[in-house]
C-alpha positions in Angstrom: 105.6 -76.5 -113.7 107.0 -75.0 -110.4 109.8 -77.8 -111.0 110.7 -77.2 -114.1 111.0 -73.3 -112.9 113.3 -74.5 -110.3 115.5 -76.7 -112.6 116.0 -73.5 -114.7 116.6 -71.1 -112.4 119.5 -74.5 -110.6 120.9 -74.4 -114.3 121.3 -70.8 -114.4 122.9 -70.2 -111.4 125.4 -73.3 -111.5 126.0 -71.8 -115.3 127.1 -68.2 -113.7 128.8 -69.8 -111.0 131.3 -71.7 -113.9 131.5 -69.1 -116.0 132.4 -66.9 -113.3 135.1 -69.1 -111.8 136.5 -69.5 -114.9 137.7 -65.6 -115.4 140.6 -66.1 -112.6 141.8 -69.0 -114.6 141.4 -67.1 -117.6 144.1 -64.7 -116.2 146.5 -67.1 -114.7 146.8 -68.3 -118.5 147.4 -65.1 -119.8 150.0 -64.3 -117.3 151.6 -67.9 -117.8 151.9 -67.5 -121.2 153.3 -63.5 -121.5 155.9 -65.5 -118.6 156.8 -68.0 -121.1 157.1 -65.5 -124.3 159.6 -63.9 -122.1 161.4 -66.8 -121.0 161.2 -67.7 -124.7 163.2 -64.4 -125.7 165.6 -64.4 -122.9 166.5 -68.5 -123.9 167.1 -66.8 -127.5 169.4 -64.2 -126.3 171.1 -66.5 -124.5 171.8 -68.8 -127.5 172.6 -65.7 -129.5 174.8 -64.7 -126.8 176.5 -68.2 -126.7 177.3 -68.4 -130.4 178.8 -64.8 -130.1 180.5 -66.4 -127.3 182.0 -69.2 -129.3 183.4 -67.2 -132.6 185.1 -64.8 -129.9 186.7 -67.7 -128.4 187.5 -69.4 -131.9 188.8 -65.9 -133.0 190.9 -65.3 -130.3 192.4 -69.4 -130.2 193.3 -68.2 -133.7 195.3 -65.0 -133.0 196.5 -66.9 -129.9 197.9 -69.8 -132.3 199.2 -67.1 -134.8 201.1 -65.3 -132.3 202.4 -68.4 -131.1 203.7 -69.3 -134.1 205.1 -65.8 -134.5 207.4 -66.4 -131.4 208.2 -69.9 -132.2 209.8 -68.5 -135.3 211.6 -65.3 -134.1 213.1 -67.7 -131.5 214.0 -70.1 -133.8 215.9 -67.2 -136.2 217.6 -65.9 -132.8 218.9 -69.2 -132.1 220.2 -69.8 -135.8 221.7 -66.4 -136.1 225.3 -66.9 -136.4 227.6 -65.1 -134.2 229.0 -62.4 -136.5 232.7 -62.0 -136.4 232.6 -58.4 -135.3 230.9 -59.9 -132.3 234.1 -62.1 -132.0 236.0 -58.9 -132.2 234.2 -57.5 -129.0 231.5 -56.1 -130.4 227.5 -56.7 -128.9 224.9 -57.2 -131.0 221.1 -55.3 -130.3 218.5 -57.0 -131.5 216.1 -54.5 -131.2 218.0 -52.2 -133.0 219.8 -54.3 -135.6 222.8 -52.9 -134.5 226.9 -54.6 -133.5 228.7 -52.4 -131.7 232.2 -52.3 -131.2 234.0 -50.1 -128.5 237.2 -48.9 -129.0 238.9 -46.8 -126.1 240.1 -43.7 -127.0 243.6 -44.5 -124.4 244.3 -47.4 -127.1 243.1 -45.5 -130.4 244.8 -42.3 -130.0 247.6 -40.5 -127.0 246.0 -37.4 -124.5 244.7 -35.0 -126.3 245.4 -36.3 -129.7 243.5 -37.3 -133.1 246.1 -39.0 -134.5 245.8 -43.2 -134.4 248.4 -45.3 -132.8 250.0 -47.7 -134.4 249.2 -50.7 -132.2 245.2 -50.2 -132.8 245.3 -50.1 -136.8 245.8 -54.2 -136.7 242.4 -54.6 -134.7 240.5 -51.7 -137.1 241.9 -54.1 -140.2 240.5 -57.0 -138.8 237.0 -54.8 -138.2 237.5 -53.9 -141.8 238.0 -56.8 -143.0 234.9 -58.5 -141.2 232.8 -55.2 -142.6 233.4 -56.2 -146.1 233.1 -59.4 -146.0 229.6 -59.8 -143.7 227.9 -56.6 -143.9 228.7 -55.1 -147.6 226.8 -52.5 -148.1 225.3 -51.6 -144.7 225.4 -48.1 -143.1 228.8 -48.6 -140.5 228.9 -45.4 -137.9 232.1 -44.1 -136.4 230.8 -42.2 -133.1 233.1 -40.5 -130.8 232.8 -39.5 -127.1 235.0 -37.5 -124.2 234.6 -37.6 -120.6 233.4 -34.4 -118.7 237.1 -33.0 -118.3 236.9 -29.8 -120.2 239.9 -29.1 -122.9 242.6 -27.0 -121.1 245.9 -27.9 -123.0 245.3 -29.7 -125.9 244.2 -26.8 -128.6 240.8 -28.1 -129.0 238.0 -25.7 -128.8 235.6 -28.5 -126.6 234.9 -32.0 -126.3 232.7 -31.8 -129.4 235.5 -31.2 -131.6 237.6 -33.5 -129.9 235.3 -36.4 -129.8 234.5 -35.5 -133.7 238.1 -35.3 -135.0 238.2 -38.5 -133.7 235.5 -40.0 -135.4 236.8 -39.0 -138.1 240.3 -40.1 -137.8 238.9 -43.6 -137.6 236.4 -42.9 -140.5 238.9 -42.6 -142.6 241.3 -44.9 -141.6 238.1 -47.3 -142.5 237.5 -45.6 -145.7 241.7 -46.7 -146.6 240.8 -50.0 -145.7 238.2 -50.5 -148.6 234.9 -49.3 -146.7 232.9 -47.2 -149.4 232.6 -43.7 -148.4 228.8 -43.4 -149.2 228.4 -46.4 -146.1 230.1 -44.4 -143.7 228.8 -41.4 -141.0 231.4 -40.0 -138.3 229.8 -38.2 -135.8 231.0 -36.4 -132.5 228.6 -37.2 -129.4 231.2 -34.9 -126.7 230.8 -35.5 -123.4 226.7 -36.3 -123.1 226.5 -40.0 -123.4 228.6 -41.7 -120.7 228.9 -45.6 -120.0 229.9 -45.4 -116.7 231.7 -43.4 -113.8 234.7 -44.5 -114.8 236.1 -41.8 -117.3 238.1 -43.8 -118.9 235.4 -45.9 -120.2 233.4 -43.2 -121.4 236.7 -41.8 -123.9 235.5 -44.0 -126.5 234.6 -44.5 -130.3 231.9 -46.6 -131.2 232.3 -48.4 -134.7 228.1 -49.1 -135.0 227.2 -51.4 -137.9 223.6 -51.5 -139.2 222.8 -55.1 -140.3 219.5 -54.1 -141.5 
């Protein structure tokens, strides 16, 4: 009987003793697997993150290509623009604006201080005329005038704004005799305020701009 108490009270004890070394175990589970819920999240973000990842790089390979394509073209219509006659004729062509100009000096166009056009000039205006009507019908053409900074002493004209105006429109309408339709045409006067140069014979000018667009 006393052994039988003792086998009891043996099973009892070794029963505590396992059930109470089992309760640190019991934790280290739990903390392993909250660990690997979170490592399960973060692996998800990361695959989230990844495909985001991979449509911004296939978006941008796309806008990349377009673009690409964009300047393939533009350079290929630059190349295969043909040099306009006007160019030819002396006059430089702005892409960016869509714009030839030719530059005319006012010491060839017209004598000191006058509005009246030489005769020696009128062959190269035909030429410009001609070229005008035949390659850019229809487009706006721009007769601008400009002066150097020498103010008007002798000549009778109240400034360099009239001065570089009447000239404009001397060559305006010389144009507009040659077949250029009026409703194409714009003479303007620009005085003294835009110079090319130091030089002030460079800066007497008129500008014949035509707008290819």
């Amino acid at each position: 009987m006393q052994r039988k108490k003792l086998v009891m009270v043996a099973g009892m004890v070794a029963a505590i003793v396992v059930l109470g070394g089992c309760q640190p175990w019991q934790k280290k589970y739990e903390a392993c697997n909250a660990e690997l819920e979170n490592l399960q999240a973060l692996f998800d973000g990361a695959q989230d993150s990844s495909r985001q990842c991979e449509d911004d790089r296939a978006r941008l390979a796309q806008q990349i290509q377009s673009l690409q394509q964009d300047l393939a073209a533009a350079r290929t219509q630059a190349t295969s623009r043909q040099e306009s006659g006007l160019e030819k004729e002396g006059g430089v062509y702005d892409a960016a604006k869509g714009t030839i100009t030719v530059t005319l000096a006012n010491d060839v166009l017209f004598d000191s201080g006058k509005v009246t056009l030489k005769s020696q000039p009128k062959s190269k205006l035909n030429r410009i005329s001609e070229i005008v009507k035949r390659e850019h019908a229809g487009k706006e053409v721009w007769v601008v005038g400009h002066t150097d900074t020498d103010p008007i002493k002798k000549s009778g004209w109240k400034d360099n704004w009239q001065l570089s105006t009447e000239r404009a429109l001397a060559v305006t309408r010389y144009l507009l005799s040659q077949g250029i339709a009026a409703k194409h045409l714009v003479a303007a006067g620009r005085s003294e305020y835009h110079p090319v140069s130091r030089d002030k014979a460079q800066n007497r000018r008129v500008e014949i701009v035509v707008h290819t667009r």
